[in-house]
N, C-alpha and C positions, 0 to 999 in steps of 0.2 A: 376575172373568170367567176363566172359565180358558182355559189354553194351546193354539193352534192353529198348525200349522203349513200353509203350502202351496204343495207341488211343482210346478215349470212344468219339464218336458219340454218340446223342440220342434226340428222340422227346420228348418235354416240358412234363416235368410232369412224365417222366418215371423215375424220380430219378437217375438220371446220376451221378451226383456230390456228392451224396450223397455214390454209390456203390463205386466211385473214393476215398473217404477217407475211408471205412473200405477195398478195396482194398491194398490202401496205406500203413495200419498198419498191413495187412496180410503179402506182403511182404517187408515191412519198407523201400521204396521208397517215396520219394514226389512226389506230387500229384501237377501239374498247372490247374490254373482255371482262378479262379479271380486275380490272382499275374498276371499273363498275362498282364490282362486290367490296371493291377495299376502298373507295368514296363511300358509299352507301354505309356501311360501318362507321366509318367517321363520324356521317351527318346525324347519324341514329345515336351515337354516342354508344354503341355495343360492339362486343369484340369480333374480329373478323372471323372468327371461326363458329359463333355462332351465328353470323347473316349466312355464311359459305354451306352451313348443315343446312338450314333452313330454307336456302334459297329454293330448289325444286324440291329435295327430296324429303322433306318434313309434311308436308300436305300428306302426298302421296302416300310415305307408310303410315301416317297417322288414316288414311282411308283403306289400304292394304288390312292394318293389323286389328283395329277401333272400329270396323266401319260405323257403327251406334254414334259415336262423339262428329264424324265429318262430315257435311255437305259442300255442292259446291259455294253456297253461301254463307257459309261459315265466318266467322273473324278468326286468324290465327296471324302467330306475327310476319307471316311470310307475306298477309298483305299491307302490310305497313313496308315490307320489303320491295316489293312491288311498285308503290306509291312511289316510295322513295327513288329506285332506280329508273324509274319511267321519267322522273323528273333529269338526273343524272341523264339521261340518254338524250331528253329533251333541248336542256341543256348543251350539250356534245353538236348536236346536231346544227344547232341556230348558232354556235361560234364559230364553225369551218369545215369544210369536208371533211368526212372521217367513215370509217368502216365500224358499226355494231354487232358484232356476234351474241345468238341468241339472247333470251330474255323478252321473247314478242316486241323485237324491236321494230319486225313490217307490220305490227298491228299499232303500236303504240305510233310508227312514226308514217302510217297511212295516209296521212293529206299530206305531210311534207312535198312541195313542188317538186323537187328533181332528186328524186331517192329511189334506186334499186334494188329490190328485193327477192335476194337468190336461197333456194333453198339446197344444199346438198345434202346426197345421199349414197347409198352404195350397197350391194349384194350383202345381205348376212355375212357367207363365207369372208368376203372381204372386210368385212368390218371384225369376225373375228381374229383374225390375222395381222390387221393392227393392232388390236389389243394386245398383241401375243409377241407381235415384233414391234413394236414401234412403246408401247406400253409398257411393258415387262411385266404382261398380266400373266398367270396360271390362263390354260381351255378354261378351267370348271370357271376360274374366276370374271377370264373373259364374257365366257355365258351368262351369268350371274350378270355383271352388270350390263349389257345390252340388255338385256330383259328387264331388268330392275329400271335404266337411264331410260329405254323406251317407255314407259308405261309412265314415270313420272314427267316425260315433257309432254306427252298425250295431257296428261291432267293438266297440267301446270297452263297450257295452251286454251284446253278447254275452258278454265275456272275465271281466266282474265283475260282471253280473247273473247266470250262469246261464241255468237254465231256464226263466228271467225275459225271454229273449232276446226276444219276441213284443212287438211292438208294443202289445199289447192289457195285456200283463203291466205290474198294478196303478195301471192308471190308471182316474179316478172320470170324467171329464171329457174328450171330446175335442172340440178346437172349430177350426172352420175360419179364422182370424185374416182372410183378408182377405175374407169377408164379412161381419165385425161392425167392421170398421176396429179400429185400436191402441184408442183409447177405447171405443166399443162390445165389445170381448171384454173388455176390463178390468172397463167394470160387470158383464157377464155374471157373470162370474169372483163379484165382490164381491157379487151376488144369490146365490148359489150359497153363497158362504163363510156369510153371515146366516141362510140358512133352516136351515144344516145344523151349521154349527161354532161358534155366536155361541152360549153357553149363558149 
């Protein structure tokens, strides 16, 4: 059978990572996420908890709070992080089917032959509601971070996609996560994978 890969994009709170693992066991693929951040760390020789800050949220309040010190051209070590996990995903991709959540993995992995690239999303009110029940977030804190997560993958998107910056920019698939529940978008997904990527 040959090699398929497939991208989940998605805004904070739409349970990305979560559709990513009953995905994974639907079709007994691995799933990268957080191994990413915790490879990436290794290779860099730095500790995981400084790639994990750095990874989107460092640009961004470095542009929020400095805006004088950041552009999107800027060097900061987040594009070393970048480099580095592009490679990482690269990598993932040319060993064997596998699932990427976020990280512009449908930008980085856009010529790949037979790769899917889905984005989920979902109603504010429902995404604050995860936060709330699924998270064990505070409202206030809820709000806080969908505001804060939103606005740094907007950046994080624009600075190392490109002209790729557009929402719509190479995605196959967009599905609204909390109208098919975690499970329901998951088979979605794994119909979608079968009719198109299963050769």
């Amino acid at each position: 059978m040959e090699k398929y890969v497939i991208t989940i994009s998605r805004q904070f709170a739409a349970m990305g990572r979560t559709v990513a693992q009953h995905l994974s066991e639907l079709l007994g693929i691995e799933f990268w996420d957080r191994d990413i951040v915790e490879l990436a760390a290794k290779r860099m020789g730095q500790s995981l908890s400084l790639v994990s800050d750095s990874e989107e949220r460092a640009n961004y309040s470095l542009l929020r709070h400095h805006p004088e010190k950041m552009s999107l051209t800027s060097y900061s070590i987040s594009d070393e992080i970048f480099r580095t996990e592009s490679s990482i995903i690269q990598d993932a991709a040319s060993q064997g089917s596998c699932i990427i959540v976020g990280r512009c993995g449908d930008y980085i992995l856009r010529d790949h032959p037979n790769h899917l690239s889905v984005y989920l999303y979902a109603p504010y009110e429902k995404r604050l509601e995860n936060c709330i029940n699924h998270l064990g977030m505070s409202e206030k804190e809820a709000r806080k971070q969908i505001r804060d997560m939103d606005l740094a993958r907007r950046y994080y998107q624009k600075k190392y996609a490109g002209e790729g910056d557009s929402l719509l920019a190479w995605k196959d698939l967009m599905i609204d996560s909390s109208r098919f529940g975690i499970e329901g978008t998951a088979k979605l997904i794994a119909g979608v994978v079968q009719q198109t990527l299963l050769k």
